[in-house]
C-alpha positions as CSV (number, residue, x, y, z in Angstrom):
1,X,-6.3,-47.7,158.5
2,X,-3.5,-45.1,159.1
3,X,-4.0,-41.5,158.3
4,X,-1.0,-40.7,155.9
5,X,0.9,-37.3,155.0
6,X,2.4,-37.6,152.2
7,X,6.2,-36.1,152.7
8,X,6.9,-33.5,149.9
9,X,10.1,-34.0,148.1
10,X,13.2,-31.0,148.6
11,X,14.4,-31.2,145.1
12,X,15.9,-27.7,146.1
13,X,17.2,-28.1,149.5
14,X,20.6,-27.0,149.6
15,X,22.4,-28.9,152.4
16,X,23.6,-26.3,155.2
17,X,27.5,-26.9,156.1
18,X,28.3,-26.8,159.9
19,X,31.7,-26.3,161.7
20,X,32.9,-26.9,165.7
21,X,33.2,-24.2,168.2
22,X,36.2,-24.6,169.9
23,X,37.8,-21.5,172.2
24,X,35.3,-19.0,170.3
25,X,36.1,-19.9,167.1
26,X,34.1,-22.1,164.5
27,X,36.6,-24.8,162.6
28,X,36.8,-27.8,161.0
29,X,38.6,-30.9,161.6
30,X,42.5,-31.3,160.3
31,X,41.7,-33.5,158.1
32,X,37.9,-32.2,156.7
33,X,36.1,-34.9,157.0
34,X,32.5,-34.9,157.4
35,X,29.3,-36.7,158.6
36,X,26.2,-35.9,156.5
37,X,22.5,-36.0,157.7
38,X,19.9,-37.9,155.7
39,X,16.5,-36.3,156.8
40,X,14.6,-39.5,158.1
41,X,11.6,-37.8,157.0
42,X,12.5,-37.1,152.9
43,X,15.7,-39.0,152.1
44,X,17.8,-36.4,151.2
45,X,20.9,-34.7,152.9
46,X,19.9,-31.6,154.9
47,X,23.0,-31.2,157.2
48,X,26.9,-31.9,157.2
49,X,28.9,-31.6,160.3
50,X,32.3,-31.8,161.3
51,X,33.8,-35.3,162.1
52,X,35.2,-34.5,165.3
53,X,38.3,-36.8,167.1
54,X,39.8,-37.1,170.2
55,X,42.2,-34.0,170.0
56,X,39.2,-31.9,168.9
57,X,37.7,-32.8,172.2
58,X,40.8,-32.1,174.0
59,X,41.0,-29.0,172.4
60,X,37.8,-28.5,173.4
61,X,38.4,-29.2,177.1
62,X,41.3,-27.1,177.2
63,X,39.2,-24.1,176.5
64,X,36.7,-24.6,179.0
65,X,39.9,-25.1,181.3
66,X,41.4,-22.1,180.7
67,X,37.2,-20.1,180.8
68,X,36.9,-21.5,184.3
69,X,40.1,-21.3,185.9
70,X,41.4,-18.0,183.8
71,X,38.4,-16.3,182.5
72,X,35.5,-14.0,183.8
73,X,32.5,-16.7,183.7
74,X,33.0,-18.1,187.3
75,X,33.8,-14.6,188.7
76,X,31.0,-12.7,187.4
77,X,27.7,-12.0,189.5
78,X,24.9,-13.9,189.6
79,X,23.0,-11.1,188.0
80,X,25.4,-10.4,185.5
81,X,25.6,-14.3,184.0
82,X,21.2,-13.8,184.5
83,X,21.6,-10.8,181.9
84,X,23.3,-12.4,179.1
85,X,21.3,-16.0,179.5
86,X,18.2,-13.8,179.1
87,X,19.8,-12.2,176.2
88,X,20.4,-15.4,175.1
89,X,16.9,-16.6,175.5
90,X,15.7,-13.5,173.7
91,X,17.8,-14.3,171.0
92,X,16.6,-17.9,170.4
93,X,13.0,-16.8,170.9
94,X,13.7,-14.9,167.6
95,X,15.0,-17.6,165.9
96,X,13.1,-20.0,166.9
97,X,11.4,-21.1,163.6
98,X,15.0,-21.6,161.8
99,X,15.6,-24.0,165.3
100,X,12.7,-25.9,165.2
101,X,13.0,-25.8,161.1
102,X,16.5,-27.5,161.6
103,X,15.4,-30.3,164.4
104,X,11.9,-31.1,162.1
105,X,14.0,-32.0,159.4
106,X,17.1,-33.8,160.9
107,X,14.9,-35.9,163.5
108,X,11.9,-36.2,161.4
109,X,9.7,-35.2,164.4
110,X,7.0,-32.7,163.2
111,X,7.2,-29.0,162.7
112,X,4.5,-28.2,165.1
113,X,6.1,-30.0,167.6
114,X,9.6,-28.7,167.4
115,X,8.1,-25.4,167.5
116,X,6.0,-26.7,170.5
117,X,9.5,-27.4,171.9
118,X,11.3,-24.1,171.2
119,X,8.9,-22.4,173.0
120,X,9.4,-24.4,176.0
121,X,13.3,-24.1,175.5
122,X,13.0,-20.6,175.9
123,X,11.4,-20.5,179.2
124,X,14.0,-22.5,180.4
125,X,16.6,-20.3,179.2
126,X,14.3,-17.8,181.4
127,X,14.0,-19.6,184.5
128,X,17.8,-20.9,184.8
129,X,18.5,-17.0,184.4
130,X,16.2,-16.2,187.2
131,X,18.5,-19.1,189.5
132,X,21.2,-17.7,188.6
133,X,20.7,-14.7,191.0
134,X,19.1,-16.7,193.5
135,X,22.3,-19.6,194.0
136,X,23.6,-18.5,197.7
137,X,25.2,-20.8,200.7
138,X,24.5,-20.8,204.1
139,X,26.1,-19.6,207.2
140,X,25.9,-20.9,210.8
141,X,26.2,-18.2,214.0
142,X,25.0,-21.5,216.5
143,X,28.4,-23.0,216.5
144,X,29.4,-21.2,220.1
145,X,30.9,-17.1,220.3
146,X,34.3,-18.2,219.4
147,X,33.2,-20.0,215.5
148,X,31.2,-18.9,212.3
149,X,30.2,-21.2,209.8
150,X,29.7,-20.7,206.2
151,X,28.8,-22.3,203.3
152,X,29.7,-21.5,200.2
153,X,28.4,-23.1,196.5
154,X,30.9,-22.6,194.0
155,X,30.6,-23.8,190.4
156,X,32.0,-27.5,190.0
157,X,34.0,-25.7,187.0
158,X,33.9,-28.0,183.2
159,X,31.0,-29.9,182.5
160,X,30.8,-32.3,179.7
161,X,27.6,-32.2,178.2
162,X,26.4,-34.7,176.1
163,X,22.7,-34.7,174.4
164,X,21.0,-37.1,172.4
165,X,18.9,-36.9,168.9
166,X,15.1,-37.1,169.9
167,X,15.1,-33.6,171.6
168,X,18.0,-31.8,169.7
169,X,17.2,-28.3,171.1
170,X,14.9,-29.3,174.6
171,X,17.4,-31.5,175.9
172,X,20.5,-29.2,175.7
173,X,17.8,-26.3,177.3
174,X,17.6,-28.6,180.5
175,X,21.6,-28.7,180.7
176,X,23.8,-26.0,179.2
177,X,21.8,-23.1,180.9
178,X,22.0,-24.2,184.3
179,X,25.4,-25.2,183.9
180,X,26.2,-21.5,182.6
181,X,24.5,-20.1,185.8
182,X,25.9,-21.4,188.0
183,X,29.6,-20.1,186.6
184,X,30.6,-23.3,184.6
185,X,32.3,-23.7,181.9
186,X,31.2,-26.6,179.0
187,X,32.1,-29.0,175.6
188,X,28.9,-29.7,174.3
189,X,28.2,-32.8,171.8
190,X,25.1,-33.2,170.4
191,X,24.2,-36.5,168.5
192,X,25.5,-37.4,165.2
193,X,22.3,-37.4,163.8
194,X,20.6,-34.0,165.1
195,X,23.7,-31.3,165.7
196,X,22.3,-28.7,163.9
197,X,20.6,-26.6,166.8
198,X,22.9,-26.9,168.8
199,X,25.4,-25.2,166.8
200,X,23.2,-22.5,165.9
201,X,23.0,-22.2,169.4
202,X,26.8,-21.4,169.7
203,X,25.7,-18.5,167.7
204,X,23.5,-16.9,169.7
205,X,25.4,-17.7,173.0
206,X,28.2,-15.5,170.9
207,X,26.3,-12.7,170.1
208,X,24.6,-12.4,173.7
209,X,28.2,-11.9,174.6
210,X,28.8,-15.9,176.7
211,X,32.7,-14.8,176.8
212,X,34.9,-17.6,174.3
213,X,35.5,-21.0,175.7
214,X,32.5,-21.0,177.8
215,X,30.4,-22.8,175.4
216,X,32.5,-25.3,173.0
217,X,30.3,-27.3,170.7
218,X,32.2,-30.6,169.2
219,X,30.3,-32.9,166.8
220,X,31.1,-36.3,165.9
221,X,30.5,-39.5,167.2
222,X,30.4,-40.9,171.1
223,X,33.5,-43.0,170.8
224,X,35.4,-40.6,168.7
225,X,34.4,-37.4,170.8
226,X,32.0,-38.7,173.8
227,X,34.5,-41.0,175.2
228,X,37.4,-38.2,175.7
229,X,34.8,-36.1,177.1
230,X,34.0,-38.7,179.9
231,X,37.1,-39.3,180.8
232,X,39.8,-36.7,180.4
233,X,40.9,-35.5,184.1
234,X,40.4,-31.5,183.5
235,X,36.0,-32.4,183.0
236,X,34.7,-32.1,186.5
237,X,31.4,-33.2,185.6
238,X,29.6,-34.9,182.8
239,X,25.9,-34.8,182.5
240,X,24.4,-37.6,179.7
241,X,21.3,-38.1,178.4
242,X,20.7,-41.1,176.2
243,X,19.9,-45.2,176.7
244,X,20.3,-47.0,179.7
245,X,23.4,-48.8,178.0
246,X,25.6,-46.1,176.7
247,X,24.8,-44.7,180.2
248,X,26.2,-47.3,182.2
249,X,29.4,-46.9,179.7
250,X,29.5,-43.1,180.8
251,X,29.5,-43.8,184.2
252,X,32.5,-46.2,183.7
253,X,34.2,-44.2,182.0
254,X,33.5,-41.1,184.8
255,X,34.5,-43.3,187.8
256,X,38.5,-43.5,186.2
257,X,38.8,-39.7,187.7
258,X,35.5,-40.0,190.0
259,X,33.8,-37.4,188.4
260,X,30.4,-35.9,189.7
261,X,27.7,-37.5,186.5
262,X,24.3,-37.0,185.8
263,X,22.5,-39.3,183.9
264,X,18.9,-39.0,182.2
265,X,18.2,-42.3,180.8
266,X,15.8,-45.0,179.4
267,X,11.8,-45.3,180.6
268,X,9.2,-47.1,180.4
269,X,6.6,-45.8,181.3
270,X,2.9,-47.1,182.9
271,X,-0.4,-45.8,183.0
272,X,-2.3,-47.3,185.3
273,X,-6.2,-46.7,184.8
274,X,-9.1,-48.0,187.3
275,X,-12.3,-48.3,186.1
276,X,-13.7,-44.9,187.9
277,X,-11.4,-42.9,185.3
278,X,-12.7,-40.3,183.1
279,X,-12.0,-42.8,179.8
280,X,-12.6,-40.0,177.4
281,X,-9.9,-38.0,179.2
282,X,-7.6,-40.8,179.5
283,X,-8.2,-42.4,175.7
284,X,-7.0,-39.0,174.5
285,X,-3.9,-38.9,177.2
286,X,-3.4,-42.5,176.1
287,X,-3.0,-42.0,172.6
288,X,-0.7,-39.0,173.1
289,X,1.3,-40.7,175.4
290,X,2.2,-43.3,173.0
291,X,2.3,-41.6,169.9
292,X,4.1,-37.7,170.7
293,X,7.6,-38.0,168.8
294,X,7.0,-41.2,167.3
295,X,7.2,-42.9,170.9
296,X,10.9,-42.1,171.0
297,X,11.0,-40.2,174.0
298,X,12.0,-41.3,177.2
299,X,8.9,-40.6,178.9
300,X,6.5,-42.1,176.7
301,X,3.6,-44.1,177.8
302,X,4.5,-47.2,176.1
303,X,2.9,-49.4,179.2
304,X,-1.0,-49.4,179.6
305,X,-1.6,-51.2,182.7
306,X,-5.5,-51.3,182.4
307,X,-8.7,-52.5,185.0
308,X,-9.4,-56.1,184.1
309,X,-13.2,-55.2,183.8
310,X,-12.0,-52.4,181.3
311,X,-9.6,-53.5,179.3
312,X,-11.2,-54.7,176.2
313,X,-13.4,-51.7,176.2
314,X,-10.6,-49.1,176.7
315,X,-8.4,-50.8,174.2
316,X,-10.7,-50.9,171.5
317,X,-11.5,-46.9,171.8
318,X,-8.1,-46.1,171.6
319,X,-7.4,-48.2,168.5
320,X,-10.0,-46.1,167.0
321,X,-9.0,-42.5,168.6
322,X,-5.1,-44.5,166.7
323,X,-7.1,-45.0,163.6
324,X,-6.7,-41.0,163.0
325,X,-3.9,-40.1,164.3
326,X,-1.6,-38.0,161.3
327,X,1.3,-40.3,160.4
328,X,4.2,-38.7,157.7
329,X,5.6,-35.8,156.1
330,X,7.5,-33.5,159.0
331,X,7.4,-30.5,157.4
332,X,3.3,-30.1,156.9
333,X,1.7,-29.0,159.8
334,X,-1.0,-31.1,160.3
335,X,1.5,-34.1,160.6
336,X,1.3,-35.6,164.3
337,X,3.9,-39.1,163.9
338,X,6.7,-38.0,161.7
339,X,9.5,-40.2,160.7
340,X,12.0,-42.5,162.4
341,X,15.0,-41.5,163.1
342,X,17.1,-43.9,160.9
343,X,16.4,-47.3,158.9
344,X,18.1,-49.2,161.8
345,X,16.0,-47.9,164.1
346,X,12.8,-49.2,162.2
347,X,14.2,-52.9,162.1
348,X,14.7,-52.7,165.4
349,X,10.9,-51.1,166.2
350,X,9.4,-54.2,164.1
351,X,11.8,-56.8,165.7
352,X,10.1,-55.7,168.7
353,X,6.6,-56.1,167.4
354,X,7.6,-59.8,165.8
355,X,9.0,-60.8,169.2
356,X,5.4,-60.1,170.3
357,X,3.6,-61.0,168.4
358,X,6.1,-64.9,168.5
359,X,5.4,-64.7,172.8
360,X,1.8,-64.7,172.2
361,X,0.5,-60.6,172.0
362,X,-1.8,-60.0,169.8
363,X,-1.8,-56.9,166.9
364,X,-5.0,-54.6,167.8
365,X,-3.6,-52.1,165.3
366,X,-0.9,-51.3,163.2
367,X,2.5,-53.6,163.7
368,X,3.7,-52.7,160.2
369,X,6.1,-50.1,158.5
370,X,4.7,-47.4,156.2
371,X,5.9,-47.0,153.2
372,X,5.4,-43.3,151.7
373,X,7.7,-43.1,148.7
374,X,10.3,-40.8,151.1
375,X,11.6,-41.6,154.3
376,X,11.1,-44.5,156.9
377,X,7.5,-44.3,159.0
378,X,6.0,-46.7,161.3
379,X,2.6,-47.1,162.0
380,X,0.7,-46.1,165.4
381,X,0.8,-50.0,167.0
382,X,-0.8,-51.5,169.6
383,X,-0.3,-54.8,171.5
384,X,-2.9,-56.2,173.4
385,X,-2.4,-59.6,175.7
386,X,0.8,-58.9,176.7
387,X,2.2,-60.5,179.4
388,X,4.4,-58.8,182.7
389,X,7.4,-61.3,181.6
390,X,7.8,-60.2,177.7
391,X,10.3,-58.3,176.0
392,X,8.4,-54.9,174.9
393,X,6.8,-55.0,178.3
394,X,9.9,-54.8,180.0
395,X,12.4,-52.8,178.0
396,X,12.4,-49.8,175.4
397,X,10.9,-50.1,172.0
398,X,11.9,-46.4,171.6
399,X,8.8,-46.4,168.8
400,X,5.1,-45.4,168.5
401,X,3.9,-49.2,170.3
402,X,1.9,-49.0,172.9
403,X,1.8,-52.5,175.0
404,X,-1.5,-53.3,177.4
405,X,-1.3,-55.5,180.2
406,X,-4.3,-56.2,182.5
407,X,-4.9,-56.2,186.5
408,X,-7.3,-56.8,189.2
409,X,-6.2,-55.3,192.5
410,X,-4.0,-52.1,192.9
411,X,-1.3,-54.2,194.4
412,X,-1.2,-56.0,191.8
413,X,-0.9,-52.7,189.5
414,X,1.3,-51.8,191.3
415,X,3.8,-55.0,191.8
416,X,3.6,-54.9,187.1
417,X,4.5,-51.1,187.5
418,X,7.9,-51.6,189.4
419,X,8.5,-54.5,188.2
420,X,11.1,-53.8,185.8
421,X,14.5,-51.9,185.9
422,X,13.2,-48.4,184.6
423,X,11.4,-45.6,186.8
424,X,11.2,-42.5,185.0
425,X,7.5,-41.9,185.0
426,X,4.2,-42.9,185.5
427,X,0.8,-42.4,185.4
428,X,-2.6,-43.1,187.2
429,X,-6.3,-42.8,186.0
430,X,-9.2,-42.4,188.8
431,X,-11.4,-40.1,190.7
432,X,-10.5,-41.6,193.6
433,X,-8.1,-39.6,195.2
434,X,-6.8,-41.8,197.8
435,X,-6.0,-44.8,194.9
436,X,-4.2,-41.7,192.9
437,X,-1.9,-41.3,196.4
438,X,-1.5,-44.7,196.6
439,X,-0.2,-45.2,193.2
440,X,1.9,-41.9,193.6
441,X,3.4,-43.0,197.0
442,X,3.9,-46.8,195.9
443,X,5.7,-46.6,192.6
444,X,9.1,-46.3,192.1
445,X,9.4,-43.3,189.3
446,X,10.6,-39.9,189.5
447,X,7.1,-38.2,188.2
448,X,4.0,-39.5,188.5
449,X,0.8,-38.0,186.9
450,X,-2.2,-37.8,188.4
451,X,-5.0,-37.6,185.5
452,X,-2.8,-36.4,183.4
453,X,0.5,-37.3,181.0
454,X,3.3,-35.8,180.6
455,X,2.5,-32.3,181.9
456,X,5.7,-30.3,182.5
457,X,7.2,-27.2,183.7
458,X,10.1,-25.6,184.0
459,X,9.8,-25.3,188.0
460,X,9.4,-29.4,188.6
461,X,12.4,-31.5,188.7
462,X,12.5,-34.3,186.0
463,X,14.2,-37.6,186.7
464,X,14.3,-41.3,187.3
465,X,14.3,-43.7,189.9
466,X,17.0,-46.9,189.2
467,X,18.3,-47.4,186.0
468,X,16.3,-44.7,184.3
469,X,19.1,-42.2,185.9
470,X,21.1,-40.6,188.3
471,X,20.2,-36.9,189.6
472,X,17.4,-34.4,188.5
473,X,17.2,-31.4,185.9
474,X,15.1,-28.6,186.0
475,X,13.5,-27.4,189.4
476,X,14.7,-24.6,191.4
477,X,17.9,-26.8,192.4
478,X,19.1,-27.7,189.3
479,X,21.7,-25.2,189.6
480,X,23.2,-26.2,192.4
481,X,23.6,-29.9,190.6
482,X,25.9,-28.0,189.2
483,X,28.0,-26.9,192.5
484,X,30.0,-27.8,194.7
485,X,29.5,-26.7,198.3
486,X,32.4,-25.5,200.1
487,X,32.9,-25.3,204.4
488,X,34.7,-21.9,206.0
489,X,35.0,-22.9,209.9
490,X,36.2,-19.7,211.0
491,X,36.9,-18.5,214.6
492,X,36.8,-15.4,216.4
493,X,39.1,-13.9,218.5
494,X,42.1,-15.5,220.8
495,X,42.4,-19.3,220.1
496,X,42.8,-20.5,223.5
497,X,43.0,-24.5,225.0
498,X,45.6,-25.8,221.9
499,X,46.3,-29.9,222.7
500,X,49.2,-29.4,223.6
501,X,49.8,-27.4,226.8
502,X,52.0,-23.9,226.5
């Protein structure tokens, strides 16, 4: 049975009322229309936002336009733009429980999370300030006496940044700064659903002193504000993080004016676990990697690719290690599974489960909705018996289900692992070294852990091999994602030996 939370009603929340930042200024939309945030966690409206439209966006651009190819931003050292992004950081440190407070309640995740989250935010903020100073060229004195060569990086100039709902505040902390350090200007949309952060963000890149129109923060939906963003000739770059399908659409969109894109996208995710693994280690790792923000995350570990000779043993621990696992109200601290993010959503996490369930899986645990008087839960799931060739073993539930598949021989681990179209991450279980550098080596994802899950930092790239994405952030060259490299062939002295004779 499910360990429940029970979410506590806000008969007293008073709904906080957000506007755009556009050019340094927060506004509304002509007309005044507004999307409102039902918390998925307690039913209520907690947020409105602005309904942004295509000339808000433009607007929006325009700004950033004029910041890059008119303002101070680009032309500022590298130590002065480090400054104000660790004021910045500074700033959000101090506000971090209002931040994490605001994403706990519009995504449902739970509090100790989000706060989890803000404090990796801020040593992001930190590190891309530290990059900031260290972004230089190249120069070349081997070309012969008569010719120098250097190479410059130059900021690409506006980047459209574009962030989904399951990491309001993280996701953003892996663009914007970077962006900003290396002299760019930027429109931001958050989602829909989860804006709030963000724009509180706008405040505190104001009072660090980000100079106007270097941050502009549009809300509103992807086809209303997104789809400007992608394809209006003054962006230089867009960077996207969201599904696999809207991410394909953003690279359409992109390739009208061959802009530079960056794409974090869809995962799904294998552990692989040989029967020499530490399985007390690994049933823990297991459980988090399935469960941590309600299995909507791009990196969960929703693909438990386990020993033959194992399998029935390791599945049935980590049903139980399931069993207690804190499902419910965001807010309370003890909660470890919040909510859903919307009632769509859950149909669509069942639907998965039923599909299953219909190609012959079988329900170890959970498979059901949880009803707790507020809000829309799901139950910790997991499938066992499923097959290489079914539906939730090949794309993303986006939901706490875990799915186990069996295998015999590490090739064969290895041929389920890459056999489908994601490679964002993976995972292998053994105390052999050599079949842990096998694994690593022979799958096709942009991490792999190594008796661990998903461990991070701010100094390792993150990204995915095929159609989990297109470039990496973090890392000591995310920066220069955000550049564009420019050749000076000079030469020195009489030019002698034209083509053409004198």
């Amino acid at each position: 049975m499910t360990v429940t939370v029970q979410p506590k009603a806000l008969t007293n929340y008073k709904a906080r009322d957000f506007r755009m930042l556009i050019d340094g200024n927060w506004v509304k939309t002509e007309d005044g229309s507004t999307l409102e945030r039902v918390a998925p966690g307690h039913g209520v409206i907690v947020s409105r936002y602005q309904a942004g439209t295509k000339p808000d966006a433009e607007r929006a651009i325009a700004a950033a336009r004029r910041a890059f190819d008119d303002g101070p931003w680009p032309n500022m050292t590298g130590a002065e733009r480090s400054n104000l992004l660790l004021k910045a950081a500074d700033l959000i440190a101090a506000r971090a429980d209002e931040l994490a407070h605001l994403d706990a309640i519009e995504s449902g995740k739970p509090i100790s999370q989000a706060k989890a989250e803000l404090g990796g935010a801020v040593d992001i903020w930190r590190y891309a300030a530290a990059l900031a100073r260290d972004l230089h060229g190249e120069s070349y004195n081997t070309l012969g006496q008569g010719t120098l060569g250097v190479v410059l990086r130059e900021a690409i100039g506006v980047v459209s940044i574009i962030t989904p709902w399951n990491f309001p505040f993280l996701i953003v902390s892996q663009k914007l700064p970077f962006a900003l350090a290396a002299g760019c200007t930027t429109v931001v949309k958050p989602s829909e659903l989860t804006s709030g952060s963000t724009l509180v963000l706008g405040e505190i890149l104001a009072e660090a002193g980000i100079p106007s129109g270097v941050v502009n923060i549009v809300t509103g939906t992807g086809p209303e504000v997104g789809a400007p963003m992608t394809t209006h000739p003054d962006v230089d770059m867009v960077s996207f993080t969201g599904s696999t399908g809207v991410g394909r659409l953003t690279m359409a969109n992109a390739a009208q004016t061959l802009k530079k894109v960056s794409l974090e996208l869809g995962g799904k995710n294998p552990q692989i676990v040989f029967p020499d693994a530490n399985l007390d280690e690994f049933v823990d790792a297991a459980v988090f990697g399935a469960y941590f923000n309600a299995g909507e995350c791009c990196n969960a570990g929703s693909r438990l690719i386990l020993h033959r000779d194992i399998a029935d043993e390791v599945t049935a621990r980590i049903a139980e290690l399931s069993k207690k696992v804190k499902v419910g109200d965001p807010l309370d601290p003890s909660t470890q599974v919040g909510a859903i993010i919307t009632p769509l959503h859950l149909e669509k996490i069942a639907g998965y489960v039923s599909g299953a369930r219909d190609a012959g899986a079988d329900v170890a645990l959970g498979g059901e909705a949880l009803d707790l008087g507020l809000g829309q839960f799901m139950a910790p799931t997991i499938l066992s018996g499923v097959k290489p060739e079914m539906a939730v073993a090949r794309e993303e539930v986006f939901g706490p289900v875990l799915s186990v598949l069996t295998f015999e021989t590490t090739d064969e681990a290895i041929r389920i692992a890459n056999s489908i179209d994601y490679g964002l991450s993976a995972g292998v279980w053994s105390r052999d070294f050599d079949t842990c550098l096998t694994i690593g080596r022979r799958v096709r994802a942009g991490t792999i852990w190594m008796n661990t899950f998903m461990d991070g930092a701010s100094e390792l790239p993150f990204g995915g091999y095929k159609q989990s994405g297109l470039g990496r952030e973090l890392g000591r060259h995310a920066v220069e994602d955000y550049t564009e490299t420019k050749t000076l062939n000079m030469h020195i002295g009489a030019r002698t030996n034209w083509w053409m004779p004198r």
